[in-house]
C-alpha positions as a printed Julia matrix, in Angstrom:
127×3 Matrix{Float64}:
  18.36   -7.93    0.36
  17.37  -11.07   -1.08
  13.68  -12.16   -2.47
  12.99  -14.67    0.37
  14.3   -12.24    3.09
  11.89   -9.48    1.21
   8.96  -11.6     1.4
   9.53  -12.85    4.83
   9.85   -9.09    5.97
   6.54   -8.1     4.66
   4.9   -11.2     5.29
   6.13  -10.86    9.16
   5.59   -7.1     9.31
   2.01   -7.5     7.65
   0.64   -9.8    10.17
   1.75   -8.25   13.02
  -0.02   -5.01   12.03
  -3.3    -7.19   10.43
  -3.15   -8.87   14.64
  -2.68   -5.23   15.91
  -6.02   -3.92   14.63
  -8.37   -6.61   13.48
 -10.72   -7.01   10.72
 -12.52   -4.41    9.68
 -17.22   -5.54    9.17
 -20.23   -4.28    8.06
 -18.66   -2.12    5.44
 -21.04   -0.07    2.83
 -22.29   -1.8    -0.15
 -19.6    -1.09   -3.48
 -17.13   -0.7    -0.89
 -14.0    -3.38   -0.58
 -15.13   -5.85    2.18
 -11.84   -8.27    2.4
  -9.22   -6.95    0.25
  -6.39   -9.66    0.62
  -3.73   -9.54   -2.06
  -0.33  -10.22   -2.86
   1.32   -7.83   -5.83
   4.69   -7.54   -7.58
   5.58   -4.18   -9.86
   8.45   -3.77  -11.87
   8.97   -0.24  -11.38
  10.24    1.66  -14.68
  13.36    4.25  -14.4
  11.05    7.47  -13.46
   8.15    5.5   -12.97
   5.33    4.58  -10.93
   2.62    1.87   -9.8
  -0.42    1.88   -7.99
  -2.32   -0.62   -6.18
  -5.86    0.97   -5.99
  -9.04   -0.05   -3.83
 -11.96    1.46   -2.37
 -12.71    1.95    0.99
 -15.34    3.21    3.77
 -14.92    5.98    5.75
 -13.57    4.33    9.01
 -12.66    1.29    6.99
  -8.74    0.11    7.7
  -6.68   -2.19    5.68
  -3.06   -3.35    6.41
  -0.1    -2.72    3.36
   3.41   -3.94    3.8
   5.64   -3.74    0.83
   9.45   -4.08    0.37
  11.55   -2.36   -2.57
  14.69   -3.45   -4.08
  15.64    0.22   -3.74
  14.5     3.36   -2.16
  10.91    4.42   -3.75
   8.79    7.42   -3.05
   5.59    5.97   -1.3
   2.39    7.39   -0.57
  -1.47    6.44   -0.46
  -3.53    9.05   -2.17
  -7.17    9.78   -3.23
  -8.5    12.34   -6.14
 -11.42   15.0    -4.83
 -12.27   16.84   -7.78
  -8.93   18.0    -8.77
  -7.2    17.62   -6.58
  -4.77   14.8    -5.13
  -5.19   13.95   -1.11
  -2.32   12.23    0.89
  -3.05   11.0     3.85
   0.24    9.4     3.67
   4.11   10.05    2.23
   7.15    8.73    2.4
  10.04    9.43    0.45
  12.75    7.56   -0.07
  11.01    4.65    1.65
  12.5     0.68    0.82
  10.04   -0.56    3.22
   6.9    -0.19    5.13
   4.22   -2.29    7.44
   1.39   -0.49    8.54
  -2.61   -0.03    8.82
  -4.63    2.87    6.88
  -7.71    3.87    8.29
 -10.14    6.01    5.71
 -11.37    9.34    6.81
 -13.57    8.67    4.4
 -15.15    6.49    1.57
 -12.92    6.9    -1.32
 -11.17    5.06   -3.78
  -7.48    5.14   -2.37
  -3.96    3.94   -4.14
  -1.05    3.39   -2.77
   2.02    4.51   -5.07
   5.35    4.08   -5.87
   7.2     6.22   -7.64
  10.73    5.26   -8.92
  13.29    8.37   -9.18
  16.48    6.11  -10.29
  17.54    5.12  -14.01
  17.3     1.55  -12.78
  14.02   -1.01  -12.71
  12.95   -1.34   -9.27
  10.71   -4.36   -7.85
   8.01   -3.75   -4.99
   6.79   -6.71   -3.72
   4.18   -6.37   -0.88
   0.58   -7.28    0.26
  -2.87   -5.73    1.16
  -5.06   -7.3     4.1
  -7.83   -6.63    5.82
């Protein structure tokens, strides 16, 4: 897939699922009110990246990204010890879709890269 086809995917598929659920107010105070950003990761051979944020209980926020090969994907949060996922997806190249919070965290989405090439995720985060 080529880099403008990439970009146009997530741009396309981001929007529509921003339009799908609105924008999210009135959010508690230390607590991501508009997160709108565009990344890039270069993804090591058996590595990850992480695009971290916080958010309120309730709180949603749209993610698209597109890989230039399959990635294991998921949006996590640490209590204590442990590792939540509220989400997973293995072998994912691509995803568009809104994350609601069930509750205030700090939450990262994740890559992780199980080839012995470099892999590039390209996506966006909007409110």
């Amino acid at each position: 897939m080529t880099r403008t086809l990439a970009a146009g995917i997530v741009a396309v598929a981001l929007a529509g699922a921003v339009a799908a659920q609105g924008v999210e107010k009135g959010v508690e105070k230390g607590v991501d009110k508009r997160v709108d950003k565009a990344f890039t990761h270069s993804v090591r051979p058996r590595g990850l990246a992480e695009e971290c944020f916080k958010l309120a209980g309730g709180q949603s926020i749209g993610y698209a990204f597109a890989s230039s090969a399959p990635v294991d994907f998921n949006i996590h949060f640490h209590r204590g010890n442990d590792v939540v996922y509220p989400v997973k997806a293995d072998g994912a190249q691509s995803a568009a879709d809104r994350f609601t919070a069930p509750s205030t965290e700090e939450y990262c989405l994740m890559w992780t890269n199980r080839t012995l090439e470099m892999v590039t995720v390209k996506g966006r985060l909007a409110p």
